[in-house]
N, C-alpha and C positions, 0 to 999 in steps of 0.2 A: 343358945350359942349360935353365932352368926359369921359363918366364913365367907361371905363376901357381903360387901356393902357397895354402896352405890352403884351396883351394875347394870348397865344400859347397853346390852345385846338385842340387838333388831333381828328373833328369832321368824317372823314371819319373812324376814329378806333371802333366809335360809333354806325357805318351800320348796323350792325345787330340789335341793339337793338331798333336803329329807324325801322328798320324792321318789326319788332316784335310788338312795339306798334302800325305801322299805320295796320297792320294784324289783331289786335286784336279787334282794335275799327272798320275797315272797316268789318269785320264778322259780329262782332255783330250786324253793323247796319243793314246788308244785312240780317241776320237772321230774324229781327225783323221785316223789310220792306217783307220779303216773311209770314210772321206769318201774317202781316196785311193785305194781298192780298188774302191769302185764307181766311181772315176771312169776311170782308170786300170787297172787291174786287179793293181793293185800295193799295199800297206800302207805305203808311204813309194816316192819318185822316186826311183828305181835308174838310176847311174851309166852307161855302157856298158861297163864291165865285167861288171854283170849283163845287163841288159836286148840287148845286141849292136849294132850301127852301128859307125857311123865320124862321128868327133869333128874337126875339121880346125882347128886356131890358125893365124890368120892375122894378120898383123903391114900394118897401112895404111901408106903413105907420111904419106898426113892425118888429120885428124880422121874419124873411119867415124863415117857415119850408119845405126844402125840399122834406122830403117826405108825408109830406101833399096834395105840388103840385104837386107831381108828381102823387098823388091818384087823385086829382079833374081833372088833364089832363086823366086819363084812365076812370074817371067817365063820361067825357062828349064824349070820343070814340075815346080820340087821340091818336096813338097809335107810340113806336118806339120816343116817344119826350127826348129830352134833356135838363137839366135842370142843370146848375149851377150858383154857389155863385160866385158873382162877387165884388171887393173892388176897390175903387178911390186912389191916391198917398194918399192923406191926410186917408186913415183908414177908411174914413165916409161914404164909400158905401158900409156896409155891408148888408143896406137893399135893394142890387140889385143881380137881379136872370136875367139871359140869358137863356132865353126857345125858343129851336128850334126844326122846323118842319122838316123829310124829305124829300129829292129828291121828286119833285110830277111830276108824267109824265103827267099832264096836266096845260099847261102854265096857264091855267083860273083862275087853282084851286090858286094860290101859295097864291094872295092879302087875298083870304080868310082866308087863312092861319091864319096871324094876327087876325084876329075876331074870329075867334076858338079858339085861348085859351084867348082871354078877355071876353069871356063868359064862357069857363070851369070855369077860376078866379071870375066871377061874381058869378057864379052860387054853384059851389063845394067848395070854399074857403073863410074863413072870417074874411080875410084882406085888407083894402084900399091902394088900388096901384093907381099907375098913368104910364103909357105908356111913357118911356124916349127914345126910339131909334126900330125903324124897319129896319130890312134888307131884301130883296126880289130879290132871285137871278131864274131865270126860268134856268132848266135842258140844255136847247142849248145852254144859254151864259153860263154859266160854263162850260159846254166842249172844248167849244171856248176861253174860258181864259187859261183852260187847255192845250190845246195844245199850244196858243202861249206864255204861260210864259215857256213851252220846248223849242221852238224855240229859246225865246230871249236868253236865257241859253245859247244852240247851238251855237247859231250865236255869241255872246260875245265870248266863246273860240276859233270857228275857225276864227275871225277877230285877237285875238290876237297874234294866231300863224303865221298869214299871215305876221303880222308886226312883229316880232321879226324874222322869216325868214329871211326877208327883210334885216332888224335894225343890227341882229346879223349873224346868222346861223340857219341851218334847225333845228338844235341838241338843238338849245338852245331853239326855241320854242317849240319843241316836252316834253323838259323838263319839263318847263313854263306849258305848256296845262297840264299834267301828273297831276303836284303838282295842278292844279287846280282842276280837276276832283276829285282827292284824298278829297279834302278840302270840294270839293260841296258832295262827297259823304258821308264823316263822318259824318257833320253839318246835312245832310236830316236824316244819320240814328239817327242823337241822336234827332231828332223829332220822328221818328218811337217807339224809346225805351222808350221815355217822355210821350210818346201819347198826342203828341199835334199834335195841329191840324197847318196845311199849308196854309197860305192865303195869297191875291194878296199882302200884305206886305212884307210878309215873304219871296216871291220871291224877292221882292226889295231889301231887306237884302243881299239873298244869291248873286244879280249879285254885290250888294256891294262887300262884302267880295272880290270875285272874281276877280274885281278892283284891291282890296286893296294887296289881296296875289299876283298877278301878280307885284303890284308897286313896292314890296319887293326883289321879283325875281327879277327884273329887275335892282334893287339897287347892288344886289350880282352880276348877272350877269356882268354887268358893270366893278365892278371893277376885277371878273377875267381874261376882257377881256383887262383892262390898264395891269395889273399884266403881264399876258402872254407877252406882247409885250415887258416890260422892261427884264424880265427876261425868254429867251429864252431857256436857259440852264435847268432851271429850272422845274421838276417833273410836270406833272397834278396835281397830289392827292398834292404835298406841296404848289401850287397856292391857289387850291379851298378853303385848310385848311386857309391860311396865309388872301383868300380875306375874307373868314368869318369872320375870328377873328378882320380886320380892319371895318367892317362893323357892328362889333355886337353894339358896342354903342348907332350908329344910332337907328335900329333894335329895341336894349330895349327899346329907351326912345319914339318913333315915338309910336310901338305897344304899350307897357306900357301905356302912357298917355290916347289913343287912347280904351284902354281895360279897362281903370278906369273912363271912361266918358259912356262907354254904357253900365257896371257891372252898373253904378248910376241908368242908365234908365231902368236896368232890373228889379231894385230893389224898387224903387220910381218912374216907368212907370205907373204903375195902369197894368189893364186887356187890356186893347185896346192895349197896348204897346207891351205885352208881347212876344207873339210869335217873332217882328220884333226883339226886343232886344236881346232876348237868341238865333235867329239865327247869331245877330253878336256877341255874349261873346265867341259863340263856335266858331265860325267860324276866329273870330280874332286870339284866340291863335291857332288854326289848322294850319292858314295858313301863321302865325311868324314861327311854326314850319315846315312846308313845305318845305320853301325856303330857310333851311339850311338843315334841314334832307332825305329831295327828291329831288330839284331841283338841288342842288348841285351835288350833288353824281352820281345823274345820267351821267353828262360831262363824269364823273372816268370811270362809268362803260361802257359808249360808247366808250371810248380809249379803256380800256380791252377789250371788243368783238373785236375792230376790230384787234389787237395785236392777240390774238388767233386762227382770223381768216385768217391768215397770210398776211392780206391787210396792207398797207401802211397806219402808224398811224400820221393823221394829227392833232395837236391840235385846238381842236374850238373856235380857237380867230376868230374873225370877220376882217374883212377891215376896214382900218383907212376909218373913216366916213368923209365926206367933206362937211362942213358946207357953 
């Protein structure tokens, strides 16, 4: 299926202002991820899965007054607690509250955790709950999750540069890797700027995404790499324009469908959903926009360096691959 035909958009005439907007949003995130490090000591609100505690859902008989609880939690001595309203897909959990403890540096303490505030709630508040979901994460394995959802990050870009090396050229996976970093870095800051919170999901989301905008790249890639070879005569910057414009159909309807199935889930996920979803609604359209507005252009602007640099300008088609 082919929703647009004969398109002839001069995407590289646009470099500046794709410039400009990935400048703008990658700032801001970077602003807001340093605001949270010196507040916090963190670059975005890390979940309890990093950070360590105990998370406690609890389910009201009535309507819960937040700051009711949050006065029976300072009456019974807990201090630093978190308290939010939490909602099910269907609308009907609004009598659930998510109260969480902090980081506790001693492993022992954390299971208590959860008993301290079902007795703050017994004792300073009067309403009947019932206990729907505990989380209990000790300060070493959160650090430890910490560090290896870095790594898996890590390790997913430079395994994909290794294979597009290979696949293509150096040029094209240094591209590829580029537009991905870009992508991974807007989506974390527009958690820093949301103030939401990161957790082992939400990692899962972002090495999604990650996948998903390399597949993309690698769709464009591809065909500037048929392009070049038919048409030898033929400009860098009129290939890269001409493979986009055969690709964009694809492109809309792949991401498009793809960005209306997990807007569903960001919308009618409930709260457990939430963080994994809105890392991929940003992240989906970042990284549609990536692999025409960064990955591309980059090819152009590596011909230009090396013209400038009075080196011998080869274009970066790959080798007929042999099947």
């Amino acid at each position: 299926m082919e929703l647009f035909r004969n398109v002839n958009v001069d995407w590289l005439r646009l470099k500046w202002y794709f410039l400009g907007f990935s400048l703008i949003f990658s700032v801001a995130g970077i602003a807001s991820m340093a605001w949270h490090w010196q507040h916090i000591g963190s670059p975005v609100p890390l979940g309890v899965d990093f950070r360590g505690g105990t998370q406690v859902q609890v389910q009201f008989t009535q309507t819960p007054d937040i700051n009711q609880i949050r006065q029976a939690t300072d009456a019974a001595g807990i201090k630093d607690a978190t308290i939010q309203s939490i909602r099910d897909v269907d609308q009907t959990g609004g009598n659930d509250v998510l109260i969480g403890l902090p980081e506790q540096h001693d492993e022992s303490s954390l299971d208590a955790g959860r008993q301290q505030i079902v007795d703050a709630l017994h004792a300073h508040y009067n309403n009947p709950f019932t206990v729907r979901n505990v989380q209990v994460v000790g300060p070493t394995v959160g650090h430890q999750l910490e560090r290896q959802a870095l790594l898996a990050t890590a390790y997913s870009l430079l395994g994909m540069l290794i294979y597009l090396w290979f696949r293509f050229q150096l040029i094209y996976g240094v591209a590829a890797v580029v537009a991905c970093f870009h992508d991974t870095l807007i989506t974390v800051g527009a958690f820093a700027l949301m103030n939401k919170e990161i957790s082992l999901t939400v990692i899962a989301a972002i090495l999604t995404l990650i996948g998903y905008s390399m597949n993309d790249t690698i769709v464009v890639f591809d065909r500037i790499r048929e392009n070049l070879r038919l048409s030898r005569r033929e400009s860098l910057p009129d290939v890269v324009n001409r493979s986009i414009n055969q690709t964009l159909s694809r492109t809309v309807l792949t991401s498009g469908l793809t960005f209306l199935t997990v807007l569903s889930l960001y919308i009618f996920g409930g709260q457990v959903l939430n963080g994994f979803s809105f890392a991929l609604v940003v992240g989906i359209l970042i990284g549609t926009y990536s692999s025409i507005a960064v990955a591309a252009p980059m090819l152009v602007a590596w011909q230009e360096w090396r013209a400038q640099s009075g080196k011998t300008v080869v274009l970066p088609a790959a080798k007929r691959f042999k099947s």
